[in-house]
C-alpha positions as CSV (number, residue, x, y, z in Angstrom):
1,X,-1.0,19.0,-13.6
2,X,-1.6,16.0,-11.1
3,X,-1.9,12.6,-11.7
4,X,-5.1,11.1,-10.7
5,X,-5.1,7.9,-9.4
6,X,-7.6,5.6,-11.3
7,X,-9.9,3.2,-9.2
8,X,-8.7,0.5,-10.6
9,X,-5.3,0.9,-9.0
10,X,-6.5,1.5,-5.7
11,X,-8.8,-1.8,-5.9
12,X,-5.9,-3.6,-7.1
13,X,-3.8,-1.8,-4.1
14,X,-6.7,-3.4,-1.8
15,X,-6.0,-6.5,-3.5
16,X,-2.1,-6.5,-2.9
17,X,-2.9,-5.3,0.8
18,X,-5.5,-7.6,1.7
19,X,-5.9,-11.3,2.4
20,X,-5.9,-13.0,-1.5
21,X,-1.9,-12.9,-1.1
22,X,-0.7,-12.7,2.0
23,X,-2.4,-13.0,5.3
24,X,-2.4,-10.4,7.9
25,X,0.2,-12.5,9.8
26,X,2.6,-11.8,6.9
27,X,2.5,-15.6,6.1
28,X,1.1,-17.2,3.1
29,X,-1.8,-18.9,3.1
30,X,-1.7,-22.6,2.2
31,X,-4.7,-23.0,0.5
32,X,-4.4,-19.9,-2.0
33,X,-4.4,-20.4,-5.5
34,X,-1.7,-20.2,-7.1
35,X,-3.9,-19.3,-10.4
36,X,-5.3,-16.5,-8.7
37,X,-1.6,-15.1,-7.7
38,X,-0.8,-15.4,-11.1
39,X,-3.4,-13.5,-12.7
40,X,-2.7,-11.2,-9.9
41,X,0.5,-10.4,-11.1
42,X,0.3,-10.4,-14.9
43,X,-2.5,-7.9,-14.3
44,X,0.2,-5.6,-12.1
45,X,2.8,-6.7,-15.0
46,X,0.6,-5.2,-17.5
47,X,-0.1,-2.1,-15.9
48,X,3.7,-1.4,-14.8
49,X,4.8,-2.0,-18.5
50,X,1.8,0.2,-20.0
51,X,2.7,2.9,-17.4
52,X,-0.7,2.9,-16.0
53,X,-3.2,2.9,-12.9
54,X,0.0,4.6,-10.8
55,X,2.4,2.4,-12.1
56,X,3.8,5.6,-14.0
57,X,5.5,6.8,-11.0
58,X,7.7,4.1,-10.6
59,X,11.2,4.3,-11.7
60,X,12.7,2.0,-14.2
61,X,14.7,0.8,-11.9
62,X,12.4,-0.5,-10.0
63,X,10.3,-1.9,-12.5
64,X,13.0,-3.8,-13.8
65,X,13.6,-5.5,-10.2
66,X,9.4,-5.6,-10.1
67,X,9.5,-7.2,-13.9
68,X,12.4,-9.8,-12.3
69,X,10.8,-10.6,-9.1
70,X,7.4,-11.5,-10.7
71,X,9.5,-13.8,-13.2
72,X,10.7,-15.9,-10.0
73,X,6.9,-16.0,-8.8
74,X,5.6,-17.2,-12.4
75,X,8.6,-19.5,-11.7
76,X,7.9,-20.9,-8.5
77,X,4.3,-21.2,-8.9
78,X,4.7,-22.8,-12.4
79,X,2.2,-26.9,-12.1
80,X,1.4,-25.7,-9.3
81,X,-2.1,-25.7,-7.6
82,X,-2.2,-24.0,-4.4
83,X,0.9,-22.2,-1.9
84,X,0.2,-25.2,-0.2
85,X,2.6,-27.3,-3.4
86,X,5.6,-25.4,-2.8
87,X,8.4,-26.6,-0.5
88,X,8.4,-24.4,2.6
89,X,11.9,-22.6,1.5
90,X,10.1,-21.6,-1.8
91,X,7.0,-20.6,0.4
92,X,9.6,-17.8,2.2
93,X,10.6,-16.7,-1.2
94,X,7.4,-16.4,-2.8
95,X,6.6,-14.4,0.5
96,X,9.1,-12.1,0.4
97,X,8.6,-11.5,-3.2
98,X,5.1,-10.7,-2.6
99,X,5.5,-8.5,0.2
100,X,8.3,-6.7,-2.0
101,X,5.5,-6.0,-4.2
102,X,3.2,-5.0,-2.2
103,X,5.6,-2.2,-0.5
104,X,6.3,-1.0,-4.1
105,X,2.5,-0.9,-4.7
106,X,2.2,1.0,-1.1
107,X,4.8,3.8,-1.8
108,X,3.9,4.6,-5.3
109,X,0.4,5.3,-3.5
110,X,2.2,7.6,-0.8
111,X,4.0,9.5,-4.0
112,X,0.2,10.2,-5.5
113,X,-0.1,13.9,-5.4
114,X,-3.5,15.3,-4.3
115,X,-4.7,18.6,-4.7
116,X,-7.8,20.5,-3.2
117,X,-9.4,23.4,-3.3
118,X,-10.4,25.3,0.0
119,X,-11.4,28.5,1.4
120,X,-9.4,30.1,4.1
121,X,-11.1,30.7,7.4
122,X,-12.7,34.4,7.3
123,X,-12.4,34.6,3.3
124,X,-14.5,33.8,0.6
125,X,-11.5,32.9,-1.6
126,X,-10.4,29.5,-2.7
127,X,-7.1,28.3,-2.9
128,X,-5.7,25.1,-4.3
129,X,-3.3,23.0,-2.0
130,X,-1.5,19.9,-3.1
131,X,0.2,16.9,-0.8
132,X,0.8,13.9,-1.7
133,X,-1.1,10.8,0.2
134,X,1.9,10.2,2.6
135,X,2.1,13.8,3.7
136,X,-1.9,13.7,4.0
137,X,-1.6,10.7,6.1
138,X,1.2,11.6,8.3
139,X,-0.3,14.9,9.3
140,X,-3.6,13.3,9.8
141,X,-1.4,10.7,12.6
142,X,0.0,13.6,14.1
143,X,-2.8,15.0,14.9
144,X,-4.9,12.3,16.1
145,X,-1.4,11.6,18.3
146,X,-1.8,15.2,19.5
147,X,-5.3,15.1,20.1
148,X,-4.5,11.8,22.4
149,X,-1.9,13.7,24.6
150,X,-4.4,16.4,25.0
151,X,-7.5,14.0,25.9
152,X,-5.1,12.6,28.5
153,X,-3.3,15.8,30.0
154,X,-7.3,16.8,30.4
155,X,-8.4,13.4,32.3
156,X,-5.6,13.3,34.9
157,X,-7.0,13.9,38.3
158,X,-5.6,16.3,40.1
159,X,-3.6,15.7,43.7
160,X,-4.9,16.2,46.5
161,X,-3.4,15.8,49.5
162,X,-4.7,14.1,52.8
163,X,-4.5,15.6,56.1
């Protein structure tokens, strides 16, 4: 049986992927909290060491480097205010740390397993068909890629030539 992936997981997935941590640039911002990183992570520490909202999917291994990794940002970000405290060589780290994160967050979301039910073309029947979300989204890319080439093999003039 599937795992389903609860909403809380995928909000906190928005979280990881969105502007509180990291900016779009990849860079943190100066003015972020350092509170709110906190909190951020003990929330994704308590869920990876209850086995919950995805976290189950990771390997020990992993967690252990996640577990070690989250100590260093506790660490880094300990009296301080905002990102904006940190020396610029801890900023990098802290960075890095967070993006790490973020990637592990991202790839236990591709691992999620999905399953539908749907009827095959000229049959009442159902069927069930599982992927997980990386396959989903890969073969939703390749056809939007495919669908490109055709739109522009269709919109090339054709030659003519001049007398």
């Amino acid at each position: 049986m599937p795992r389903l992936w609860p909403a809380a997981m995928a909000a906190l997935l928005l979280l990881l992927i969105g502007a509180p941590a990291v900016a779009a640039s990849g860079t943190l911002r100066a003015d972020q909290s350092a509170d709110e990183i906190v909190i951020q992570q003990q929330q994704i520490q308590a869920d990876a060491q209850a086995g919950r909202n995805g976290w189950d999917s990771i390997s020990p291994e992993k967690k252990s480097e996640l577990a070690s990794k989250q100590q260093r940002i506790f660490a880094l970000l300990e009296g301080k205010r905002s990102v904006a405290d940190l020396y610029p060589s801890d900023q990098v780290e802290l960075a890095n740390a967070l993006e790490w994160i973020k990637a592990l967050a991202t790839n236990a979301e591709d691992e999620r397993q999905v399953c539908r039910r749907e009827r095959t073309t000229g049959s009442n029947r159902t069927t069930t068909n599982c992927s997980t979300v990386g396959e989903i989204r890969r073969r939703r890319e390749a056809t939007k890629d495919a669908m490109r080439l055709g739109e522009r093999l269709n919109h090339t003039s054709p030659i003519t030539s001049e007398p």
